[in-house]
C-alpha positions in Angstrom: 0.0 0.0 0.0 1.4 3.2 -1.0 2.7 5.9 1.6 0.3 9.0 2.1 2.6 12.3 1.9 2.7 13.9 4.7 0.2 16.7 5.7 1.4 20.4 6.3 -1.7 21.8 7.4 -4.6 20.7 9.3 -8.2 22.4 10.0 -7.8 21.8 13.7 -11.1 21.7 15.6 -12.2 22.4 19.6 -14.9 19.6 20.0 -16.4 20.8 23.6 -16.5 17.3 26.0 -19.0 15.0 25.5 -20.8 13.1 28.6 -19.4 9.7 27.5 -18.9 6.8 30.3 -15.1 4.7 29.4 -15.1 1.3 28.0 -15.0 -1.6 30.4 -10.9 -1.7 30.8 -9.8 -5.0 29.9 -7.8 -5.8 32.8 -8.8 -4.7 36.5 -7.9 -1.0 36.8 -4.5 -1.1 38.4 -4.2 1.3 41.8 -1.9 4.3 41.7 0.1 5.4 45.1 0.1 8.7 46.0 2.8 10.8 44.0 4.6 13.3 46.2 4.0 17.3 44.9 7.8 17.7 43.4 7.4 21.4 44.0 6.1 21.9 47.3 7.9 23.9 49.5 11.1 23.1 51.2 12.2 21.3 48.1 15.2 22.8 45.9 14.5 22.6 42.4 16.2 23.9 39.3 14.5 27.6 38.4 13.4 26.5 34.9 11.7 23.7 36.3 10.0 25.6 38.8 8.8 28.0 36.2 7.6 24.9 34.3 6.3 23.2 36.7 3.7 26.0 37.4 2.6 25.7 34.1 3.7 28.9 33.0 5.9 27.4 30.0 7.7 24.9 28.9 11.4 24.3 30.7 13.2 25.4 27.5 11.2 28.3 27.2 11.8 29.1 31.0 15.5 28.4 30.2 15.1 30.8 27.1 14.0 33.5 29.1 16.4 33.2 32.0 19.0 33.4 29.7 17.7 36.7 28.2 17.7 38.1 31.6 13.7 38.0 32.2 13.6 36.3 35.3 14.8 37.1 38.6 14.7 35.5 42.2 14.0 37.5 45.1 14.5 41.0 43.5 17.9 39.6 41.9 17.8 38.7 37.8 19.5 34.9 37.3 20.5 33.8 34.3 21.6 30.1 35.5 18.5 27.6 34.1 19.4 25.1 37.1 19.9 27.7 40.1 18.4 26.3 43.3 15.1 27.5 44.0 12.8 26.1 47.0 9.5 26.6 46.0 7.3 28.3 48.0 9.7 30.1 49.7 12.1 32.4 46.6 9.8 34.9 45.1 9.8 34.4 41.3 9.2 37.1 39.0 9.3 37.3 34.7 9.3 40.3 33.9 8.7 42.2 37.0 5.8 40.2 38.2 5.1 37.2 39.8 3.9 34.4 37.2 0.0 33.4 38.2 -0.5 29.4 38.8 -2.5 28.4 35.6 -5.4 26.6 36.2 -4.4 22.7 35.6 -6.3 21.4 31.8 -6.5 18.2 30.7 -7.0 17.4 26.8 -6.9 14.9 24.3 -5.9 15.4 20.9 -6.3 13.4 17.4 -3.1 13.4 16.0 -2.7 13.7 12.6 0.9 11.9 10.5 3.1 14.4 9.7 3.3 16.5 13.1 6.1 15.9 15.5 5.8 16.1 19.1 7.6 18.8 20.7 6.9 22.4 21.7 9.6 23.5 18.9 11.2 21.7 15.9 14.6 22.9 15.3 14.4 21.9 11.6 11.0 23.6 11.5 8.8 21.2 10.8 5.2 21.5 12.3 4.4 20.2 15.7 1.6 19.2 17.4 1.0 22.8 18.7 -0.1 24.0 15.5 -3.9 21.8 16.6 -4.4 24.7 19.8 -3.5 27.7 17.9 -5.6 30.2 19.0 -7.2 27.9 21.1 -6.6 30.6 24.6 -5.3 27.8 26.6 -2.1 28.1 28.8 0.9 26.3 27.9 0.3 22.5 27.7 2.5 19.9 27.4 2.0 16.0 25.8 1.7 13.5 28.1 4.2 10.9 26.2 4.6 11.6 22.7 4.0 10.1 19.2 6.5 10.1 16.7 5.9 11.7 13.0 4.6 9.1 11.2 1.9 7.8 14.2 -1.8 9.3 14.3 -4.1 9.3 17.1 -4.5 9.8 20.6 -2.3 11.6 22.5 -3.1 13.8 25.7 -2.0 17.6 26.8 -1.6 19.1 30.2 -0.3 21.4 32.4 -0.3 19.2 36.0 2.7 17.9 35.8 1.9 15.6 38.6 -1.0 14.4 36.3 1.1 13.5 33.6 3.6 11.3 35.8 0.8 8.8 36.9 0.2 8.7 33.1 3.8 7.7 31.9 4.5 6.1 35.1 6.6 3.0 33.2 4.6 0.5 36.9 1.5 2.2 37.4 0.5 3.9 34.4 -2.4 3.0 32.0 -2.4 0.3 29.0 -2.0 1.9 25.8 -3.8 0.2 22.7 -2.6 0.9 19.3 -4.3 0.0 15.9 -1.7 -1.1 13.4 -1.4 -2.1 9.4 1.3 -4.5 8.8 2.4 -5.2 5.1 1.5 -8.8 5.4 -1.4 -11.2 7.2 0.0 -12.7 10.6 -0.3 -16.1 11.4 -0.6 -17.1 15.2 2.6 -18.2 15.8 3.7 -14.5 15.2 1.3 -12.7 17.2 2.6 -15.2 20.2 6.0 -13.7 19.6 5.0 -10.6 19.4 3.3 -11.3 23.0 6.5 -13.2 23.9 8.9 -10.9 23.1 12.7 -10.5 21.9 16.1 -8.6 22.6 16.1 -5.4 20.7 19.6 -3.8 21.1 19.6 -4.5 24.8 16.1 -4.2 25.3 13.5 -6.1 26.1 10.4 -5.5 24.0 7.3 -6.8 23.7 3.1 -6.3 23.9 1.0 -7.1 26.7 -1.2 -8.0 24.1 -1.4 -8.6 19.8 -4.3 -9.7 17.9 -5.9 -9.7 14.3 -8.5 -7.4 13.7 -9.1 -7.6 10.0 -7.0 -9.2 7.0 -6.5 -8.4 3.3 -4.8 -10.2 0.7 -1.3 -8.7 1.5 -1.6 -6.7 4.6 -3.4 -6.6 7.8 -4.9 -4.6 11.0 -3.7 -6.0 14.1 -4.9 -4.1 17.9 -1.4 -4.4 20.2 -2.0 -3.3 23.4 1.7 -1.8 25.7 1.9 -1.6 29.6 4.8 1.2 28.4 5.3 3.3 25.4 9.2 2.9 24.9 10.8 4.9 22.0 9.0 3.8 18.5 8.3 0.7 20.6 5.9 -1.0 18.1 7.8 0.0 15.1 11.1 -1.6 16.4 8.9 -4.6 17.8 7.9 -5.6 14.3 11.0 -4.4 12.7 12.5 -7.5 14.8 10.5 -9.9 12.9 11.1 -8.9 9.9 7.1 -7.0 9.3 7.0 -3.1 7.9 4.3 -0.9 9.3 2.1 0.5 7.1 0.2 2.8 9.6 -0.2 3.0 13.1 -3.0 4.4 15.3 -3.2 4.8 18.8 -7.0 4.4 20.1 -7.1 4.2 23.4 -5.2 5.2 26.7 -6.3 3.5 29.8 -10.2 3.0 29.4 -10.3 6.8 27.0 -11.0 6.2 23.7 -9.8 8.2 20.4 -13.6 7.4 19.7 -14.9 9.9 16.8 -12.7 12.6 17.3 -12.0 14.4 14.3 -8.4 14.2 12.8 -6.4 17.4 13.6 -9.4 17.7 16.8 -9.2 18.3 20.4 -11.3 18.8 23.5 -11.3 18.8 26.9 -11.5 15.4 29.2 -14.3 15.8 31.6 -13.6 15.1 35.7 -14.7 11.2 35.4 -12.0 11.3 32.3 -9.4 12.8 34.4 -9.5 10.7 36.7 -10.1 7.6 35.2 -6.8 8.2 33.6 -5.2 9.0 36.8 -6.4 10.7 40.3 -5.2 14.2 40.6 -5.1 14.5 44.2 -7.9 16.8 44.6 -6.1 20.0 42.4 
C-alpha cells in the first residue's frame, strides 16, 4: 500500500466534552500510590523547572528567558536555568511580576501523521501545537509523545503531577494501538510478538497482539503496551522482519480516540481525568 505524503496543514477543531462513560478496561484497573508534589515547598528545584512546573511554560522556554535576563529571584535577575530554587519560599518574577498558577487542563488530541511532538522543531517542521493555535489555553504539554509518522491519541496538560501517573513505566495506564502491517499474521507470530525479543539490549514486547481484520497482502492487528518505549511498536515488528504501514493509537487507559475528528481536540471531563489517573484533589 502506498505511503500517504505527509500533511502540512490541518483544520484543527475544539470539540467541547461530551458526557461519555469509558469502555469496560480489559484488565482490573491497576491502583496508583500517591505521588509526592515535586514542587512543594522546602524542596530545591532547578529555576526553569519551577517555572515549568507551574505551568507557565515549557522548561526550554523558562531556560530561554532566564538566559535573556527576564527572570529574577527574590528582587535579583538569574541567568543560570538550574539555580536552586525552594518553592514556595524564593519569590519568582518574569518580567517584573510574579507568574500566576494556571489553572491545571486536561486534553486529548487526534493526531494527525506528519506532526512531531515537541513544543519547537529545530528543523522547522510542524508540531503538534499547531492543533491549539488560537485555542486561549495556557501552555500544555503532551503527556508521552507520538513520533511523526503515528496518528491518534495523544493527551495535553499542564499538572505535571498528572502526567507522571500517566507515563508512570509500573503504574500507568495500557495503551492500545491500531496497526497495518504489510502482510497477514499467522498465530505463531502474534505469540511472539506477546513473547517478546532482545532489541539492542532491550526487552520489548506487547502485553497483548491480535488480528483485527485481514486483506490479501496486509493486515490490522490491535497491540496493546503496559509502556510506550521509543517507537516501541515499530522496532517490535521491525525485529520480525514485518514493515508498518500505519499506526494508530486508540485508546489510553479506558479513554478512547472514539470519533474525534483528525487534527481535533477537546477537553477530558472530571470522570475522564481521573479515570486516567487521580489528581489529588487540584
Amino acid at each position: 500500500m502506498p505511503r500517504r505524503p505527509a500533511l502540512r496543514r490541518f483544520a484543527c477543531i475544539h470539540a467541547m466534552p461530551a458526557p461519555r462513560p469509558p469502555r469496560d478496561p480489559r484488565v482490573p484497573s491497576r491502583t496508583h500510590p500517591p505521588m509526592r508534589d515535586r514542587t512543594q515547598p522546602g524542596v530545591r528545584h532547578g529555576l526553569a523547572r519551577v517555572l515549568s512546573k507551574q505551568g507557565v511554560c515549557s522548561r526550554t522556554e523558562a531556560a530561554r528567558w532566564i538566559a535573556e535576563g527576564r527572570v529574577s529571584v527574590d528582587g535579583r535577575i538569574v541567568r543560570d536555568p538550574e539555580f536552586p530554587v525552594i518553592a514556595g519560599r524564593a519569590v519568582v518574577r518574569v518580567d517584573g511580576h510574579e507568574p500566576a498558577v494556571a489553572p491545571r487542563h486536561y486534553l486529548m488530541l487526534n493526531k494527525p501523521r506528519g506532526l512531531v511532538t515537541t513544543t519547537r522543531d529545530e528543523q522547522g517542521r510542524d508540531t503538534v501545537y499547531r492543533c491549539l493555535e488560537d485555542a486561549g489555553l495556557p501552555w500544555l504539554a503532551p503527556v508521552g509523545r507520538l513520533d511523526k509518522a503515528s496518528e491518534g491519541l495523544l493527551l495535553f496538560t499542564n499538572d505535571p503531577a498528572w502526567a507522571a501517573r500517566i507515563t508512570d513505566p509500573a503504574q500507568g495506564p495500557d495503551k492500545t494501538y491500531h496497526v497495518q502491517v504489510d502482510r497477514v499474521p499467522g498465530a505463531s507470530l502474534l505469540e511472539a510478538l506477546r513473547t517478546g525479543i532482545e532489541v539492542d539490549g532491550e526487552h520489548l514486547s506487547a502485553r497483548d497482539a491480535r488480528l483485527l481484520r485481514a486483506g490479501e497482502r496486509n493486515a490490522w492487528l490491535e497491540i496493546v503496551l503496559e509502556e510506550g518505549r521509543n517507537r516501541q511498536i515499530r522496532r517490535l515488528l521491525e525485529a520480525f522482519d514485518v514493515r508498518v504501514l500505519r499506526l494508530v493509537r486508540v485508546a489510553i487507559g479506558p479513554i478512547e480516540l472514539g470519533t474525534l475528528a483528525k487534527g481535533a481536540w477537546r477537553l477530558l471531563d472530571a470522570h475522564e481525568r481521573d479515570a486516567l489517573a487521580p489528581t489529588g484533589g487540584r
